[in-house]
Backbone as CSV, one residue per row, in Angstrom:
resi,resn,N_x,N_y,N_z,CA_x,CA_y,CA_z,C_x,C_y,C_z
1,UNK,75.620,90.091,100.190,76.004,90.423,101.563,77.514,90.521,101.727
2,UNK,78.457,89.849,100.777,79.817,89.443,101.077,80.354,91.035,100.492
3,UNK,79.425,91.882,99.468,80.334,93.292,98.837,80.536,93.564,99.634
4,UNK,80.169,94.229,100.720,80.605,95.630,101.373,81.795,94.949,102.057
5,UNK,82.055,93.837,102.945,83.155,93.165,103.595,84.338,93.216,101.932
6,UNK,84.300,93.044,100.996,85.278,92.511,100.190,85.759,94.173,99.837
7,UNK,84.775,95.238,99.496,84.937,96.303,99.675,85.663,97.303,100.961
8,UNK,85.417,96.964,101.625,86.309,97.172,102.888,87.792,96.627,103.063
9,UNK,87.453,95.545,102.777,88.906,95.100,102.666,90.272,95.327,101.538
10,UNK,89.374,95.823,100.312,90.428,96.405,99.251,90.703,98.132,99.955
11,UNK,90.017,98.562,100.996,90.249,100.023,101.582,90.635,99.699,102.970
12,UNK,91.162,98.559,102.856,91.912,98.629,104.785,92.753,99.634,105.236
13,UNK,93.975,100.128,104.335,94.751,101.097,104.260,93.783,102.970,104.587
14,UNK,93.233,102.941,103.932,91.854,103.756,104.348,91.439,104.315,106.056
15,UNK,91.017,102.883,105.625,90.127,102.430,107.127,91.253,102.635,107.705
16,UNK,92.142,102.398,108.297,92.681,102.768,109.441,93.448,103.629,109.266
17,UNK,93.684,104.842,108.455,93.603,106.130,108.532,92.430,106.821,108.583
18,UNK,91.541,106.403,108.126,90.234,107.207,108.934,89.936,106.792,110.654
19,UNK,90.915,105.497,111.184,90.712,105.009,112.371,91.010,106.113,113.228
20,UNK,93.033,106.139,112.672,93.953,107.201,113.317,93.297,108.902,113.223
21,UNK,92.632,109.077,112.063,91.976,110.163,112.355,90.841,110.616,113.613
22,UNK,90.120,109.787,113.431,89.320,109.468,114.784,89.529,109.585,115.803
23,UNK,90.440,108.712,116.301,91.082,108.621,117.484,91.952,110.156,117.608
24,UNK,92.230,110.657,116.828,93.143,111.824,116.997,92.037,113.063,117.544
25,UNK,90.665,113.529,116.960,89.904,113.910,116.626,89.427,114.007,118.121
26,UNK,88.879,112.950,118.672,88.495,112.505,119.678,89.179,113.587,121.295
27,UNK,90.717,113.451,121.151,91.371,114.127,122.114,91.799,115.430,121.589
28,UNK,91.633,116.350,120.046,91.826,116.698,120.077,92.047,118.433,120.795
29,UNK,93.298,119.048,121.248,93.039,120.393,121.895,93.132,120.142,123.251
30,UNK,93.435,118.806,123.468,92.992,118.205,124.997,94.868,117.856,125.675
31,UNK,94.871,118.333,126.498,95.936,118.491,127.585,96.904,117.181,127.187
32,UNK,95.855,116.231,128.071,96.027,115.107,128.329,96.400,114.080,127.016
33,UNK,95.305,114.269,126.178,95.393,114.000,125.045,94.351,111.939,125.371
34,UNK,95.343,111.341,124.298,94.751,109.892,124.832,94.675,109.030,126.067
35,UNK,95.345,110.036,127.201,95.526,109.639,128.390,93.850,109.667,128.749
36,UNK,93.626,110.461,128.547,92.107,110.183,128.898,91.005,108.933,128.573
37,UNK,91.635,108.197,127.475,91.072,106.950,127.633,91.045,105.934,128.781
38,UNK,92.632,106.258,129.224,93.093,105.151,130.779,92.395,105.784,132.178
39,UNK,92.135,107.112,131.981,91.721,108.174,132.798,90.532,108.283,133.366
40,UNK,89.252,108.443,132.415,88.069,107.983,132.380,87.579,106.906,133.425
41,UNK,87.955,105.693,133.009,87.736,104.421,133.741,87.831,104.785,134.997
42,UNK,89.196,105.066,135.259,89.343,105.170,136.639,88.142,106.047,137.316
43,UNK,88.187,107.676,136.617,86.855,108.671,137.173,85.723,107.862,137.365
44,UNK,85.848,107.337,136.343,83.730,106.649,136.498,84.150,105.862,137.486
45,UNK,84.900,104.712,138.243,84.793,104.251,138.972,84.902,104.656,140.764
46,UNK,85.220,106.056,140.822,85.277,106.709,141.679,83.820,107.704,141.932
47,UNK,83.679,107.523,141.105,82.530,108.696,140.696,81.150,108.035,141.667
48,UNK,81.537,106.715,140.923,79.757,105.723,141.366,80.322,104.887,143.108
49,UNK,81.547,105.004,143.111,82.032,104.239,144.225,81.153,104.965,145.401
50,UNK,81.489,106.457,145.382,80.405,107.446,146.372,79.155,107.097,145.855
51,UNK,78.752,107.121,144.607,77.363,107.181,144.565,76.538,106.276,145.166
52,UNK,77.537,105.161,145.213,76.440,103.866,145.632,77.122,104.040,147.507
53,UNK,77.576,104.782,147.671,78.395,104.832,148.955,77.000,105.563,149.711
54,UNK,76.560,107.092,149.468,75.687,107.526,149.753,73.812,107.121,149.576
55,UNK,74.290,106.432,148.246,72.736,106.365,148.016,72.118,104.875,148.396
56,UNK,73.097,104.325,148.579,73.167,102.728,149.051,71.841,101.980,147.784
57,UNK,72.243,102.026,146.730,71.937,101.745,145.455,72.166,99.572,145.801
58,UNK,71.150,99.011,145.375,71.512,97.911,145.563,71.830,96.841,144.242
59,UNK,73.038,97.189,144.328,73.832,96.631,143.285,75.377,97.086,143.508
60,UNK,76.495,95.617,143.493,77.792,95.828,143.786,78.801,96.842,142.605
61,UNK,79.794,97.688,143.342,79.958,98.149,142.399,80.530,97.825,141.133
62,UNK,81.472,96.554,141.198,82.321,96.149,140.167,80.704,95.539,138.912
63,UNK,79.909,95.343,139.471,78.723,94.950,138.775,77.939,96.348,137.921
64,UNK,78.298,97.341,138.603,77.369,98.411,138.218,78.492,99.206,136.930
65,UNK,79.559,99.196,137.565,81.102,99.924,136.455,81.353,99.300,135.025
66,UNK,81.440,97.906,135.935,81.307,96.697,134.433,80.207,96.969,133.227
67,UNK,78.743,97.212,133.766,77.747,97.683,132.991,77.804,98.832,132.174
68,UNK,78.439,99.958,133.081,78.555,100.858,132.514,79.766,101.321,131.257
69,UNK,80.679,100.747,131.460,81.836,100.889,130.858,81.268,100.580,129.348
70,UNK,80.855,98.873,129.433,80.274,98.415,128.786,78.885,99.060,127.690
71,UNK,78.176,99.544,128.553,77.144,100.280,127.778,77.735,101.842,126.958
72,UNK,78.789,102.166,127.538,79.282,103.423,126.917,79.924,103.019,125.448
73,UNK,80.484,102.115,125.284,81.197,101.699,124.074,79.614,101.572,122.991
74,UNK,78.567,100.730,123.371,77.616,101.169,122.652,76.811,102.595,121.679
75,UNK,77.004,103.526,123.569,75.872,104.971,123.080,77.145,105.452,122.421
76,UNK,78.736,105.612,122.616,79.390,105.991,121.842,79.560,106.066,119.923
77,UNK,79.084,104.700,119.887,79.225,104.290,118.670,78.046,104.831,118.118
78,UNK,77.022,104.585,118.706,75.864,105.349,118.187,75.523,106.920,117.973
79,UNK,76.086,107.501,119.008,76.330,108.941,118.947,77.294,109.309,117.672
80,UNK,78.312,108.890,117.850,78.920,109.051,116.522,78.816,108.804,115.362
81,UNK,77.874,108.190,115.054,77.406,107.455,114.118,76.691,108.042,113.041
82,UNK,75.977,109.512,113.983,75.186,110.337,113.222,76.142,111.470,112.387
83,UNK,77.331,111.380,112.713,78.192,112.296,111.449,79.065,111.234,110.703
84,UNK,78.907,110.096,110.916,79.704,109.328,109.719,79.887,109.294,108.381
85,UNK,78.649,109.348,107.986,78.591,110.084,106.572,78.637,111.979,106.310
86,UNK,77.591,111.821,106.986,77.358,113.621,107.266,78.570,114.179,107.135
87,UNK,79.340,113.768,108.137,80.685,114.408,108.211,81.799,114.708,107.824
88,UNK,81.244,113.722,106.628,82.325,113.267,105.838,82.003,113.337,104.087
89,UNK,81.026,114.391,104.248,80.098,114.548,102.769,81.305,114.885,101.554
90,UNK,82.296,115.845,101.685,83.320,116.116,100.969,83.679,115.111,99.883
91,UNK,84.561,113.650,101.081,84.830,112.581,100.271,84.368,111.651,100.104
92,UNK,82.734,111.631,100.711,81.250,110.948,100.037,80.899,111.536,98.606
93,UNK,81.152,112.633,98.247,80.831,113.185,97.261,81.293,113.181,96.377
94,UNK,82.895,113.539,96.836,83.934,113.398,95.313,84.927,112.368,95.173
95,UNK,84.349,111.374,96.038,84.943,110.060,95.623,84.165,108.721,95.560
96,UNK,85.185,108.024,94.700,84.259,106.631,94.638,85.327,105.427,95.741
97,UNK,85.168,106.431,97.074,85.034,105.321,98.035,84.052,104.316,98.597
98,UNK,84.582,103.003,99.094,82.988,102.507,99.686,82.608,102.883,101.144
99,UNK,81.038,103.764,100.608,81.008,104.309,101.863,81.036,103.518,103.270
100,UNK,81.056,102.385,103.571,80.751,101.986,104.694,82.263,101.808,105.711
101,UNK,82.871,102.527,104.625,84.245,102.728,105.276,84.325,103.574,106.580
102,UNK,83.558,104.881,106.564,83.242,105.704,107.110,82.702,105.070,108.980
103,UNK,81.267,104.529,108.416,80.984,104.114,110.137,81.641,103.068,110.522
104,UNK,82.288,101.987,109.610,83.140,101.031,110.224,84.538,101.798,111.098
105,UNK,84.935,102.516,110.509,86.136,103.254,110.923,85.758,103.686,112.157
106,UNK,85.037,104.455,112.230,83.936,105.449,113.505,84.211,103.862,114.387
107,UNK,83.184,103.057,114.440,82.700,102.092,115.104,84.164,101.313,115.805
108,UNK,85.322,101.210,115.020,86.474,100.453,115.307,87.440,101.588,116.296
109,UNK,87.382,102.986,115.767,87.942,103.893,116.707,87.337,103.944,118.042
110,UNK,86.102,103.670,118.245,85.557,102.913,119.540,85.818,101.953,120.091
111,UNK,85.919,100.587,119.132,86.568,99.597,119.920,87.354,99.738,120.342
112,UNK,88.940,100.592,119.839,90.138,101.010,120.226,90.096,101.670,121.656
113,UNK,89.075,102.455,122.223,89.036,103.063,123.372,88.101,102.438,124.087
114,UNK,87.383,101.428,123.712,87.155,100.598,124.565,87.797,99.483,125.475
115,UNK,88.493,98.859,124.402,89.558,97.813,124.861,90.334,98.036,125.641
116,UNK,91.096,99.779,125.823,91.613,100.523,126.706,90.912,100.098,127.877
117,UNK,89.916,101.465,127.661,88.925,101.165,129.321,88.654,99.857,129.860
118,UNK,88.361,98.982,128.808,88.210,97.349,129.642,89.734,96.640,130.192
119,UNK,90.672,97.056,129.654,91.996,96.782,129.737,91.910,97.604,131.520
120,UNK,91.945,98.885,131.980,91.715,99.080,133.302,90.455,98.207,133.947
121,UNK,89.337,97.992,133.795,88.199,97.965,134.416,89.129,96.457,134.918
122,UNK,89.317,95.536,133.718,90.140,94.318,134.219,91.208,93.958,135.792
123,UNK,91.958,95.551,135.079,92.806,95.716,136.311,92.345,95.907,137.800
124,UNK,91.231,96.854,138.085,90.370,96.876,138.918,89.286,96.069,139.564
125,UNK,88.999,95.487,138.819,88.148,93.858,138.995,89.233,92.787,139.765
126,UNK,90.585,92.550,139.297,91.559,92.045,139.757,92.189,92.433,141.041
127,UNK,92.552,93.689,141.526,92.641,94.430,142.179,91.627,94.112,143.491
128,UNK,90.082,94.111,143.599,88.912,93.814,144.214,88.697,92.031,144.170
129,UNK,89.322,91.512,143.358,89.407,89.982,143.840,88.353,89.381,143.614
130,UNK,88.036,90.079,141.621,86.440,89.624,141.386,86.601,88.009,140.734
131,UNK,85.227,87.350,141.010,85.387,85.794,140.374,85.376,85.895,139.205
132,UNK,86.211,85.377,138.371,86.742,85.851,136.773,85.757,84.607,136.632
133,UNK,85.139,84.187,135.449,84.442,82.925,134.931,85.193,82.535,133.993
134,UNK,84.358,82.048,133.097,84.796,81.575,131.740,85.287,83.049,130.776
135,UNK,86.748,83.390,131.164,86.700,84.356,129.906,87.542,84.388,128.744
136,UNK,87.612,82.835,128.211,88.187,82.628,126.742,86.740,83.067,125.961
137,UNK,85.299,83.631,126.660,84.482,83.733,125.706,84.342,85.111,125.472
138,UNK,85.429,85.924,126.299,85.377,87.379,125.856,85.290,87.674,124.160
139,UNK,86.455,87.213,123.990,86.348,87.602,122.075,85.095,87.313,121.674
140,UNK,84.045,86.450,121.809,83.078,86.445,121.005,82.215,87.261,121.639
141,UNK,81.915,87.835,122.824,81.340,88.796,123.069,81.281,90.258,122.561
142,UNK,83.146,90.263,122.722,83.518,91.979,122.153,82.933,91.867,120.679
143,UNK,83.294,90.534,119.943,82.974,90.916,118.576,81.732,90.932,118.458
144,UNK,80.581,90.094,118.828,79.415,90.121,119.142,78.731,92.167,119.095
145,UNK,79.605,92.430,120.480,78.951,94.217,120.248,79.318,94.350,119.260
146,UNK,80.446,94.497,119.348,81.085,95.442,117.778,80.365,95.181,116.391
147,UNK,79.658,93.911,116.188,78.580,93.751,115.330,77.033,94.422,115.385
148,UNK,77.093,94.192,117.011,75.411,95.080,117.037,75.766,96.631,116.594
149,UNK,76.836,97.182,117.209,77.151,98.708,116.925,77.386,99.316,115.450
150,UNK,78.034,98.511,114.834,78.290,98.144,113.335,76.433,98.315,112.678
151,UNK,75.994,97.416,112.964,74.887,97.073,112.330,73.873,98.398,112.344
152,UNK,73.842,98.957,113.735,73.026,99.875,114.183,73.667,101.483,113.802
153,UNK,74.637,101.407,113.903,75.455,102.684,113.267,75.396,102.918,111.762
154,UNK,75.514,102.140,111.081,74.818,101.731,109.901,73.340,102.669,109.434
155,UNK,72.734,101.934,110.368,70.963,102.644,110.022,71.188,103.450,110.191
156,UNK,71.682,104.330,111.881,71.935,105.557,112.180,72.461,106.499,111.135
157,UNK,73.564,105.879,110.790,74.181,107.211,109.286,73.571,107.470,108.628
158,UNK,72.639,106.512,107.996,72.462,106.314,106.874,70.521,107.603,106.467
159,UNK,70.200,107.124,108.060,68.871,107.813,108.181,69.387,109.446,108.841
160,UNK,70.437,109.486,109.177,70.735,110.903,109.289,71.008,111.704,108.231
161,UNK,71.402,110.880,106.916,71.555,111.676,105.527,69.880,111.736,105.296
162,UNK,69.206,111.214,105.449,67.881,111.510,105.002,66.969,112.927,105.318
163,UNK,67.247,112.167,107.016,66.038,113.170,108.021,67.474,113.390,109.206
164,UNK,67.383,114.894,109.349,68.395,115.149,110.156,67.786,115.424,111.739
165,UNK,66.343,115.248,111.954,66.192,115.137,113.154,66.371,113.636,113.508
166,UNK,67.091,112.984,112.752,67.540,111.376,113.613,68.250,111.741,114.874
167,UNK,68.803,113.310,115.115,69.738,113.139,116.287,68.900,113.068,117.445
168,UNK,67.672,113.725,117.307,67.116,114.222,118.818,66.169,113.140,118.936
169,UNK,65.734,112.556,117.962,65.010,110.583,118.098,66.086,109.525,118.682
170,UNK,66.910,109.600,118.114,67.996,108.696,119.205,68.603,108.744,120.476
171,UNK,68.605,110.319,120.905,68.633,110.751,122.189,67.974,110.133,122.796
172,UNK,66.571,110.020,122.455,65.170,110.003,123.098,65.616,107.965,123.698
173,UNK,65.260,107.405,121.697,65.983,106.229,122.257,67.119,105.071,123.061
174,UNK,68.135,106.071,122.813,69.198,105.705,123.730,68.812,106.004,125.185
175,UNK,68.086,106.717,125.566,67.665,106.973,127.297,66.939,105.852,127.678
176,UNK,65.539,105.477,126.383,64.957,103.691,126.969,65.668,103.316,127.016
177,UNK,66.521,103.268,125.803,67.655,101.870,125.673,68.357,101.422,126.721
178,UNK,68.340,102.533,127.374,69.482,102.800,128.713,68.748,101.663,129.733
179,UNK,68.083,102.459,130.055,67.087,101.725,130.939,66.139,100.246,130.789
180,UNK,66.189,100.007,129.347,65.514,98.467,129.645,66.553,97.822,129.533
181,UNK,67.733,98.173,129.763,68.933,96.971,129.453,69.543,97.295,131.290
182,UNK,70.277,96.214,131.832,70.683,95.904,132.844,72.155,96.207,133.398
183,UNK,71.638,97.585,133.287,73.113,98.573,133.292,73.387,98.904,134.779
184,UNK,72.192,99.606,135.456,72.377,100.287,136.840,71.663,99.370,137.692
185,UNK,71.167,97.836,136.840,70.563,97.344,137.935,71.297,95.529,137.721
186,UNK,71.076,94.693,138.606,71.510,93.129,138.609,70.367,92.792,137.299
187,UNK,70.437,91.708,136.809,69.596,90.871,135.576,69.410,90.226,137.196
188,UNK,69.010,89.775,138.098,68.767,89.186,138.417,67.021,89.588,139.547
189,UNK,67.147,90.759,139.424,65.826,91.760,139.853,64.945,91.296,138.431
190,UNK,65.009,91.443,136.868,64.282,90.433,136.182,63.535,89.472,136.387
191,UNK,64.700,88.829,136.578,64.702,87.080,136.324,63.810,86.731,137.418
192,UNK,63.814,87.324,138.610,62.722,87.362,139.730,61.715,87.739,139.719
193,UNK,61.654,88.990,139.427,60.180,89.524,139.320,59.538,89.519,138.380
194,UNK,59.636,89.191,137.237,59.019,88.721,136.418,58.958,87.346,135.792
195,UNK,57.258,86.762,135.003,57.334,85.343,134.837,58.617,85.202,133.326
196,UNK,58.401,83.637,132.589,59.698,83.548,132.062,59.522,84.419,130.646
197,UNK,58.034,84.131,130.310,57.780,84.894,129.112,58.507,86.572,129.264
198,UNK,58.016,87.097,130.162,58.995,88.147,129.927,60.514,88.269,129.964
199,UNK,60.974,87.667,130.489,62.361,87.003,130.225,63.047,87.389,128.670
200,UNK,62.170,86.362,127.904,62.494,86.428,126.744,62.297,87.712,125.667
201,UNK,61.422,88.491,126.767,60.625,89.882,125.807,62.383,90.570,126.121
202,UNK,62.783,90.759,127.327,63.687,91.728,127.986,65.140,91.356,127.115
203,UNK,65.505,89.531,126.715,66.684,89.336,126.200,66.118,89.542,124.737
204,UNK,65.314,89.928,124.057,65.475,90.215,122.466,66.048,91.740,122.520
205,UNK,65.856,92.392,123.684,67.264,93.340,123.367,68.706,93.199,124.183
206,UNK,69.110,93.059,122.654,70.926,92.378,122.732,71.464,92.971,123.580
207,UNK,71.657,94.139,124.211,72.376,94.494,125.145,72.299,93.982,126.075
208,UNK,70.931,93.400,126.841,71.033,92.843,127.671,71.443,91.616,127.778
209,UNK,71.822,90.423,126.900,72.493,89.400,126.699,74.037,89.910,126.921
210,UNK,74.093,90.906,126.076,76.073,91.107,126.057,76.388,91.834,127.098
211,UNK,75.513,92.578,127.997,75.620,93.267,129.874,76.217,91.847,130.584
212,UNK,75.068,91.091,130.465,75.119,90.068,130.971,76.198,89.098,131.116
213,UNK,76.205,88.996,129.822,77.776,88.282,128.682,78.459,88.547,129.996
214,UNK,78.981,89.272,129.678,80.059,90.817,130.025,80.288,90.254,131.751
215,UNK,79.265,90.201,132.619,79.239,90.036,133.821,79.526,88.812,134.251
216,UNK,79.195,87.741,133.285,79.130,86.394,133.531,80.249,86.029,133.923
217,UNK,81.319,86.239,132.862,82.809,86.153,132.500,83.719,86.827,133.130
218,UNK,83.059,88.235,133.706,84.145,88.920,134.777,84.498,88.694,136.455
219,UNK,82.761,88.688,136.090,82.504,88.447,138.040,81.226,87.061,137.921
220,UNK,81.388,86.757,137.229,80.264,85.217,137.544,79.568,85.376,138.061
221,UNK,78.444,86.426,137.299,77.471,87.090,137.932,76.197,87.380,136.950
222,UNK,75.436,87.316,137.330,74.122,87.288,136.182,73.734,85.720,135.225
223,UNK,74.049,84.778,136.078,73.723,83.536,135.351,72.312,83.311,135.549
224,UNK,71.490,83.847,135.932,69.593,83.803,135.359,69.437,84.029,134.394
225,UNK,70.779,84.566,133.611,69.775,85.224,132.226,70.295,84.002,131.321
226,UNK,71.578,83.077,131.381,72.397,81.878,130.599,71.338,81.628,129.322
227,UNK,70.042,80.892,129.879,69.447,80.247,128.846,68.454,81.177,127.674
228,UNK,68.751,82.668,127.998,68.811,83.529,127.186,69.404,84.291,126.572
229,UNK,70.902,83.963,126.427,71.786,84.716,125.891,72.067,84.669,124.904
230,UNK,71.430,83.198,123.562,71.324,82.774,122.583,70.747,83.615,121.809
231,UNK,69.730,84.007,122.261,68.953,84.996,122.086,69.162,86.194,121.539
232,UNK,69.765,86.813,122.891,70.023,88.373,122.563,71.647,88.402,121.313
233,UNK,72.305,87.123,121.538,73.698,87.331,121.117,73.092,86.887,119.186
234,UNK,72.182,86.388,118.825,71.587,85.969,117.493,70.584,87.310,117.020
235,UNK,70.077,88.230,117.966,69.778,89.442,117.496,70.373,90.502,117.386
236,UNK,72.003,90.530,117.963,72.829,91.645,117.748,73.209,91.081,116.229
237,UNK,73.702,89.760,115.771,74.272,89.466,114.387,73.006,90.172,113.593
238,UNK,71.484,90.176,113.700,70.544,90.582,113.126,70.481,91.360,112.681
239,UNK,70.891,92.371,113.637,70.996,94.335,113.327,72.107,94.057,112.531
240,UNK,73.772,93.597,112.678,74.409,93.921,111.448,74.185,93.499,110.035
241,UNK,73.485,91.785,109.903,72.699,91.543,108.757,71.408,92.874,108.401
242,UNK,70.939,93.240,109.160,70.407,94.450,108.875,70.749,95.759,108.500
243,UNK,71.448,96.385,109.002,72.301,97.410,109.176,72.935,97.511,107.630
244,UNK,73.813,96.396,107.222,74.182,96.337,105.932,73.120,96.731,104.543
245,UNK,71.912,95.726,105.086,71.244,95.586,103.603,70.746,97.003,103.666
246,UNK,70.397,97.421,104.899,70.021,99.297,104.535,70.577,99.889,103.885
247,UNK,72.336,99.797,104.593,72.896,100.754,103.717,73.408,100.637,102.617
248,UNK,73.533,99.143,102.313,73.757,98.898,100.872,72.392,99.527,99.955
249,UNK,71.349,99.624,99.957,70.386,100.081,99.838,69.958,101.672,99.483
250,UNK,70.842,102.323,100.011,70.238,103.884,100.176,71.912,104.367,99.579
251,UNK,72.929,103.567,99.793,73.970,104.742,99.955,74.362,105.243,98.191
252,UNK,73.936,104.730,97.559,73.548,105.557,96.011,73.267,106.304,95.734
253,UNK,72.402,106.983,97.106,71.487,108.550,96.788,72.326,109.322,97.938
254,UNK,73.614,108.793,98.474,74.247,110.188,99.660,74.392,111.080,99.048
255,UNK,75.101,111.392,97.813,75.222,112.027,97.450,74.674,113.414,96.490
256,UNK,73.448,112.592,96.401,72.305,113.518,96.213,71.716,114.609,97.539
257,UNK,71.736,113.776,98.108,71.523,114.274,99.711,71.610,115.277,100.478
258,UNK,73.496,115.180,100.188,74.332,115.643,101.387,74.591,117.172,100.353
């Protein structure tokens, strides 16, 4: 389990030129350029401010933005995830790099524009005079995703060198995904309407522990779900213990593949 980390780390120099590539990639052709990372935030929060203005959606907004911001750093990583290797077949092919350089890089050029957007959402939460909680436990949260995304980006690459309709199956899945996790709605419509056993069905998917996370610590909000967050935050480490042994597993034959 320790190769691919010890492997990564003799290609750090790498890795974060495939980071800076990324990130470049990302804005490229674009006006604005990386301004659009600080940019974004703000839109989406204007965007849903009417939405919930007109549609009188019941859920506050710093609760609903927070979710969302949050859940985008996820489908991001995952969306991208499906050309990590693919995309990169050239120097999958004619080199003896370690591949997992590739979606780690992908996955970290996300964190980079995440931390941005949460860096505003912060400002705006502050701004609105939200109840901050406990948030010396941010770091283990962010790293927490960044492990589920890691883990799951992983499979994603790895089954897109195989079968290339993985893109339009993950579409499919990322739309449940969307929806059984507690993005556009309170964890606390759950925790109510349903008994506890389901509780525990709803926190074995990690997102909804790290939504939650996420809310607890910003706006001290979503504490029904507390005595399940063990939970979801011990099945995101799962997928990256997972995620690895796949691709340690298959990535011998990319190059047959691709």
């Amino acid at each position: 389990m320790l190769t691919p980390w010890k492997s990564t780390a003799r290609s750090r120099e790498l890795l974060l030129i495939l980071v800076g590539r990324n990130l470049k990639i990302r804005y490229k052709n674009s006006a604005l350029g990386f301004f659009w990372t600080l940019l974004g935030p703000l839109l989406l929060i204007l965007i849903y401010a009417l939405f919930l203005r007109v549609l009188r959606f019941p859920i506050r907004l710093p609760v609903l933005v927070t979710g969302i911001i949050v859940w985008q750093f996820h489908a991001m990583c995952l969306g991208d995830s499906l050309h990590a290797i693919v995309g990169n077949a050239n120097l999958v092919k004619k080199t003896a790099l370690p591949r997992i350089v590739f979606p780690a890089a992908m996955v970290t050029a996300n964190l980079v524009n995440f931390l941005l957007s949460f860096a505003v959402l912060c400002i705006y939460l502050a701004i609105v005079r939200a109840d901050f909680g406990a948030v010396y436990w941010l770091p283990v949260i962010v790293l927490s995703q960044a492990a589920l995304c890691l883990g799951v980006s992983l499979i994603v690459s790895c089954a897109n060198v195989f079968f290339r309709d993985t893109e339009h199956i993950l579409s499919v899945v990322l739309l449940g995904w969307f929806f059984l996790t507690p993005v556009i709605y309170p964890i606390s419509l759950v925790v109510e309407a349903f008994p506890r056993w389901v509780h525990v069905l709803f926190f074995l998917n990690p997102m909804t522990g790290i939504v939650t996370a996420y809310r607890g610590v910003l706006l001290s909000a979503g504490s029904g779900g507390v005595p399940f967050l063990g939970l979801s935050f011990g099945v995101a480490w799962l997928f990256l213990a997972g995620g690895l042994a796949v691709f340690q597993s298959f990535q011998a034959r990319f190059s047959d593949e691709l």
